[in-house]
N, C-alpha and C positions, 0 to 999 in steps of 0.2 A: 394426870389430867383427866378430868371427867369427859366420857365418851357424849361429842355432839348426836342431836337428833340427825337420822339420813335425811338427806336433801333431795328429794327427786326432781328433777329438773324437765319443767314441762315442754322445753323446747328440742330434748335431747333427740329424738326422730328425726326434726328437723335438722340437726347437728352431724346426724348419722353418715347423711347423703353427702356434705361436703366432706364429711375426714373421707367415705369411701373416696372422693373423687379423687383426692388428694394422692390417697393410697393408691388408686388405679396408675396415676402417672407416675410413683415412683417406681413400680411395679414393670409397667410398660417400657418405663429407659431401660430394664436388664435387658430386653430382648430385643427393645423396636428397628436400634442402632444395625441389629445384628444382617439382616437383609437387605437394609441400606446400603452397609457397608462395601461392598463392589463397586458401588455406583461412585460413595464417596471418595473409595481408595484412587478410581481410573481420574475422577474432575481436579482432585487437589495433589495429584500424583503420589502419595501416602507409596514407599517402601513396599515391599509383602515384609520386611521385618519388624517395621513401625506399624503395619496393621492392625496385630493386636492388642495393642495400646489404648487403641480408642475404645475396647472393652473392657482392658486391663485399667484403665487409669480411672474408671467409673466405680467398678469395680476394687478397688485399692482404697479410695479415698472414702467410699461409703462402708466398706465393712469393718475400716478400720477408727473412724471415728465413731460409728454409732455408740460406743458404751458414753462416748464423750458426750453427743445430741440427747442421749437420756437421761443423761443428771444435768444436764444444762437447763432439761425440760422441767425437772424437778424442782431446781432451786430457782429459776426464771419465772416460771408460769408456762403451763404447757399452750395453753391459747397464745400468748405472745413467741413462743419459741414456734409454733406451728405455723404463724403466720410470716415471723420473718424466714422460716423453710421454703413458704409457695413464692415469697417474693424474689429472693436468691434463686429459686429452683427457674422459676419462667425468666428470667435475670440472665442467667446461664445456658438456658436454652435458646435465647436471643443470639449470642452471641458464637454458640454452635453453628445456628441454623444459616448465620453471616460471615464463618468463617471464610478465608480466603486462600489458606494455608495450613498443614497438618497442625503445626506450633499452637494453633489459637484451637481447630477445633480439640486436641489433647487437652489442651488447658481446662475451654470449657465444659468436657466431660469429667474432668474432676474436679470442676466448682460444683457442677450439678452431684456430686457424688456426695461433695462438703454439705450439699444445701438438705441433699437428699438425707443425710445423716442426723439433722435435724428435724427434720420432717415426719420421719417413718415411724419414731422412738413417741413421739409428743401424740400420732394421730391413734397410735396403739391405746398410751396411756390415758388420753381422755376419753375413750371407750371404756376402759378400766374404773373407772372413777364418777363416770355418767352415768352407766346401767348396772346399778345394784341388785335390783330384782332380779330371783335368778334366771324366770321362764325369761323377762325380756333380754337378758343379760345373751339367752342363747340365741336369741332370733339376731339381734346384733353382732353377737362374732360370725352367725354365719355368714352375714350378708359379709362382714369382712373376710372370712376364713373365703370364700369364694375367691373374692377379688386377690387375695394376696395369694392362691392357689392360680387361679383361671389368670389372670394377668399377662404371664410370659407369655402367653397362648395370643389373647388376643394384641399382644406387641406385635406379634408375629405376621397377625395378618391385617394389623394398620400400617403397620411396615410395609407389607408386600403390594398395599393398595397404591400408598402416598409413593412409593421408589416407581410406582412402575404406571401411574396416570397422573403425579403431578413432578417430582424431584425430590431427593434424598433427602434434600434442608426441611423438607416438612414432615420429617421426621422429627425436627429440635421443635419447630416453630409449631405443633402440634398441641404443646405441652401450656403455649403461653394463655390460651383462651381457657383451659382445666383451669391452671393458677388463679386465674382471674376469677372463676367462677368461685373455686373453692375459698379464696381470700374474703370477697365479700360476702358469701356465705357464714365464712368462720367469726369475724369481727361482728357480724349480724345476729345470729342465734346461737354462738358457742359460751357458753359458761365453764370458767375451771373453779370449783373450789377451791377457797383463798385456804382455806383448813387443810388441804390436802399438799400445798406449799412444805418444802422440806428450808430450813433454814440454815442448815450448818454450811459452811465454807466448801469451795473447791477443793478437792484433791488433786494438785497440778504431779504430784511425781507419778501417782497411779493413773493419769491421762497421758503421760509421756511416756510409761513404759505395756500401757495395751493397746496403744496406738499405734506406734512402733513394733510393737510383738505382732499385733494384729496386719500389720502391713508388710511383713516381712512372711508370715506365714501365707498369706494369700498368696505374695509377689513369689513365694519360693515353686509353691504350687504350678504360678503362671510359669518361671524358669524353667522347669521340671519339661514342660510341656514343648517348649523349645530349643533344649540344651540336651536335655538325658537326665536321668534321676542321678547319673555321678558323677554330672560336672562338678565342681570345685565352686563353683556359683551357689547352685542349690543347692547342696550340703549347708555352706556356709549362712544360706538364709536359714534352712530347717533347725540349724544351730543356735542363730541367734534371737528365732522366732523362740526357740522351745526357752531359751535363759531369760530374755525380758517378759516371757509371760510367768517363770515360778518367782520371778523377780516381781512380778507384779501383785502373785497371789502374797507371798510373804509381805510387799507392803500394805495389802489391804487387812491383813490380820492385826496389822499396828497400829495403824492412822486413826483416829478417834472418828474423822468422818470419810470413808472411803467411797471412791468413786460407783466400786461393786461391794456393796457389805455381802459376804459371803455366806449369809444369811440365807439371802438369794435362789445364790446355788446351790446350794449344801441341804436345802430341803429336796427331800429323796423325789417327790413328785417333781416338781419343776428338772430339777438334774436328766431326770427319766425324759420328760419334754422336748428338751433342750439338745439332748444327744441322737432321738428317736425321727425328731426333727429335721435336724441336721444330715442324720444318713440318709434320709429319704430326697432332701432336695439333689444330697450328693447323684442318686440314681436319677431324678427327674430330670436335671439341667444336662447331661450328655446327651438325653437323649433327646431332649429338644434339639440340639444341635446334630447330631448325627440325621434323624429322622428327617430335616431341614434340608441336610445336602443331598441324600437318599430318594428325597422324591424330588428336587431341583435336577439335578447330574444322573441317577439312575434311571428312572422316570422321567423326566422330561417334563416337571409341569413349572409353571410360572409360577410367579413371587405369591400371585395373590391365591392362584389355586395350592399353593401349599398353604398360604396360610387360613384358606377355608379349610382345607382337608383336616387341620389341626379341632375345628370350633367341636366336633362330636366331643371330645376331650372336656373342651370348657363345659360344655352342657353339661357331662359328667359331672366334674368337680361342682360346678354348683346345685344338681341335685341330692351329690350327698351332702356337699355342706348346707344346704339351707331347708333339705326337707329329709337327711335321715339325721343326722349329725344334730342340727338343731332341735329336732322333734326330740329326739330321744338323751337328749345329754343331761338334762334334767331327772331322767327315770335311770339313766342307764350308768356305770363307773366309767371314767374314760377309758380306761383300758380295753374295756371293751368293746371301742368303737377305733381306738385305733389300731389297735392289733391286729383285728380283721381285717380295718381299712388297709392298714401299707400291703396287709397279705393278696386281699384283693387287687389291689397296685401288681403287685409281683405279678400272680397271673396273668394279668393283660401285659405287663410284659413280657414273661416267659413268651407269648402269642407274637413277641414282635420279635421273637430272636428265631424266628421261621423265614423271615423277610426273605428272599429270592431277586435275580431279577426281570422274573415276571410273576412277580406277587399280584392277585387280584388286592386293590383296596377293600372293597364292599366285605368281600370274603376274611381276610386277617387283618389289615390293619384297623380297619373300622369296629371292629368287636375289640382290637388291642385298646386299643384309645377311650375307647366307653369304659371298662373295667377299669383302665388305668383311670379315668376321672373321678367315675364313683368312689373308689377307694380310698384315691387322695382326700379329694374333698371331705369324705366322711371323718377322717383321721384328722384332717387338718383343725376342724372347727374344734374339736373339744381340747384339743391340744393347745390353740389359741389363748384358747377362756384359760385355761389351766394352768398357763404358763403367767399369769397375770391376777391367779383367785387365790384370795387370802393375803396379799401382800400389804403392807403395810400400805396407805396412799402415798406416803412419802418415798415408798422406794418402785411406786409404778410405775415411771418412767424407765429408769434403769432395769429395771424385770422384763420390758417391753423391749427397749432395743436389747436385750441378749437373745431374745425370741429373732430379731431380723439378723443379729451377728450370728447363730444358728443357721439361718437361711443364706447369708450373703458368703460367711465362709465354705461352708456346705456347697454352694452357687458352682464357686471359684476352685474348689477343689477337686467336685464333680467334672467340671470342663474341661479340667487338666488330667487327671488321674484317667477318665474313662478315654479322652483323646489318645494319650499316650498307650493308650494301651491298642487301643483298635487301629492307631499306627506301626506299633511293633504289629501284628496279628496280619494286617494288610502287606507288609514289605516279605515276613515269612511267607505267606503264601503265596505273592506273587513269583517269588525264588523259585520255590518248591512246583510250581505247574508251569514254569514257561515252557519248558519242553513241548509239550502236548496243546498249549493252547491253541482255539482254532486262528484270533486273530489278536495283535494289540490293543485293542479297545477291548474285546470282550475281557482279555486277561485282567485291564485296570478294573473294570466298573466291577465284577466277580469277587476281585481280591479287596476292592470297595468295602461290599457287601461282606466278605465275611471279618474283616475288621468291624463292622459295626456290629454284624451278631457276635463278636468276641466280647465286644463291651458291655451288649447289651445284656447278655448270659452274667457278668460281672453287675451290673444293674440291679438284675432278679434276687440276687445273691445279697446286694446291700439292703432294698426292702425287707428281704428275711428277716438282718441283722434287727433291723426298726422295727419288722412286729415285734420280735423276740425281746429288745430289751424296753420296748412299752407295755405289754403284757408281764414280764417281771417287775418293774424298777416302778412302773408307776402305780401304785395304792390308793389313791382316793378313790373317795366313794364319789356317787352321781352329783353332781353341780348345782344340786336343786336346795330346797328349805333344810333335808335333814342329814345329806349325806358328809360325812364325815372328809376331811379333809385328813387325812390319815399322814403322817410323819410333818405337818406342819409342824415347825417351832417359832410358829409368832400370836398365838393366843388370838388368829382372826375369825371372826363371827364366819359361819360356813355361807350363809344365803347372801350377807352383802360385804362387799369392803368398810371398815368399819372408818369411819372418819377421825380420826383424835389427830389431837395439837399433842406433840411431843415437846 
């Protein structure tokens, strides 16, 4: 088929600000819950065993349909799938924020999880497909690479606001006036390209089985974190997580239209992306949570002062995303901006595996938290774009949600993997000094503290892994007019996505 003229779309700016908003609140549920979560456990009398559920079951249901929300967007229309996401998603949050009883809010965090799954994959893609040019193309991921970086951050501290000067429920019901804006926003100035429409049929057994693969992998993770890595539970999940996903690669090699044409993955850049990604969030999401309990329990600050203490961080991340990351991702190969980026990550962490407990803030963690921002940020934006340049229009939906199943499995594994660990490291030490301790409090909050620099040392160690294999694995050249898209095998034009009816 002869390649259409590009279509630039003069309202796409406009467009910008609702997908971010969009993004911001899907973003916001991984974390905002999280500081609530006390408040809601003591009102609706929530178990301590059924507590993690209300992260877990959000959690579950979004990382595990997303491959499903991004070819739904593809063969749908990403504008109409984007729009039934914000209405489901404030839908869901309605009835979170009205819960009466754990039963309903667990439910409603894994509708918003469903809704969410549509949502994330559709607002990626019509980024994708809207900002052809490459300079605008980068000032647009950054403003997104920001938000989908700084987000869990600022969850954190609308969290700590709404739990602690109005009630936890507005933590759900926070989300319905975003939807609202972002809805009529999207119906208003969003255009999808009718050309950019994928038409071949659903892949229902490759949605069955990395749906299912993908929610056994998370859930075995969540296990993991509650049971022991050799319970007979988690095994059994790590087992059946690993067979229905070669179960799923094998069908997607055969099915004439696959849900993940392995196209996809199998281009060395994105792959590089995808995996660089992945361990980085792994590092970032413990240590939101660790750092959370550290200065609530250790420190002594409130909801809201921990979640200001966080913002130096955000500032970070969107300085590199939006003013080194986007400046330079046009001039510069991405590798080279994330390489350094997650490295730079590293260091301000390595700065937080000092922690004490009479750490100055202004002194360590505030110089931790800036490094960490800048870095990520910087790493994050060209990662974004890259994870989504050159793809076929018809397969950007699905290239976008692997970019959030990167982040969301990453999320879920990081929480689990880094907790379990600074739990083992916290009970060794507390054994190992009771003898000598001067009092019981001092022993717990000590042996607190260095469970968290155990994991966080574990942290330092997985950004490494993320410079190292984006700095090897990923080869393209800079995102601009001439840079070569290097181990692409889809014959796409480098400066824009190219538009064809297949």
């Amino acid at each position: 088929m002869p390649e259409t003229a590009q279509f630039v779309d003069p309202r796409r700016w406009k467009a910008l600000i609702f997908i971010a908003l969009a993004q911001l609140m899907v973003v916001l549920d991984a974390t905002i819950v999280n500081i609530a979560l006390p408040s809601a456990q003591a009102d609706l009398g929530i178990s301590d065993g059924n507590r993690q559920w209300v992260i877990t079951a959000y959690a579950l249901a979004f990382g595990g349909l997303l491959l499903f929300g991004g070819r739904i967007a593809d063969l749908w229309g990403r504008k109409r799938t984007f729009i039934v996401g914000l209405a489901g998603f404030a839908a869901a949050s309605a009835i979170g924020g009205a819960a009466l009883n754990s039963g309903v809010l667990l439910g409603a965090r894994a509708l918003q999880g469903v809704f969410g799954a549509l949502l994330a994959p559709s607002a990626l893609s019509l980024l994708a497909v809207m900002f052809t040019d490459p300079k605008e193309r980068a000032k647009a991921f950054g403003v997104f690479g920001a938000i989908a970086g700084g987000g869990g951050a600022v969850g954190l501290i609308l969290g700590g606001v709404l739990t602690e000067y109005m009630d936890w429920r507005w933590t759900f019901f926070v989300n319905i006036p975003f939807a609202i804006v972002a809805g009529i926003g999207a119906v208003a100035v969003i255009r999808d390209p009718v050309e950019s429409r994928n038409t071949s049929r659903l892949d229902v057994p490759g949605v069955l089985l990395a749906t299912s693969g993908l929610v056994s992998l998370v859930y075995g993770f969540t296990r993991a974190e509650s049971d022991g890595w050799s319970a007979g539970l988690t095994i059994g999940l790590f087992v059946a997580a690993a067979v229905l996903l070669i179960a799923f690669v094998a069908v997607e090699s055969r099915v004439k239209a696959p849900l993940l044409p392995l196209r996809v993955v199998t281009d060395r850049n994105r792959g590089g992306v995808y995996a660089s990604l992945g361990l980085a969030i792994i590092g970032m999401f413990g240590l939101f949570l660790f750092l959370t309990y550290y200065m609530q329990v250790v420190k002594g600050y409130s909801p809201v002062r921990t979640g200001f203490a966080f913002l130096p961080m955000v500032a970070g991340m969107i300085t590199g995303s939006t003013q080194i990351g986007a400046r330079l991702m046009t001039r510069v190969p991405a590798r080279l901006l994330m390489g350094p980026g997650f490295l730079v990550a590293s260091v301000g962490m390595l700065l937080l595996t000092q922690i004490d407990l009479d750490t100055s803030y202004p002194t360590l963690i505030l110089p931790g938290f800036l490094l960490l921002g800048l870095g990520m940020g910087t790493a994050f934006m060209p990662a974004m774009s890259l994870a989504t340049h050159g793809v076929e229009p018809r397969d950007a939906g699905v290239a976008s949600a692997m970019v959030n199943t990167s982040q969301q499995v990453g999320g879920a594994i990081g929480t689990a993997l880094l907790n379990t660990i600074a739990a083992s490291a916290t009970t060794a030490y507390a054994k190992s000094h009771a003898a000598g301790a001067p009092s019981r409090t001092a022993l717990e909050l000590q042996s607190m503290v260095h469970g968290y620099t155990a994991a966080i040392w574990w942290a330092v160690g997985i950004l490494v892994l993320a410079a190292v294999i984006a700095i090897t694995m990923v080869n393209a050249g800079h995102q601009g007019g001439g840079g070569a898209v290097a181990g692409s095998d889809e014959g796409a034009a480098e400066d824009a996505i190219p538009v064809m009816a297949h």
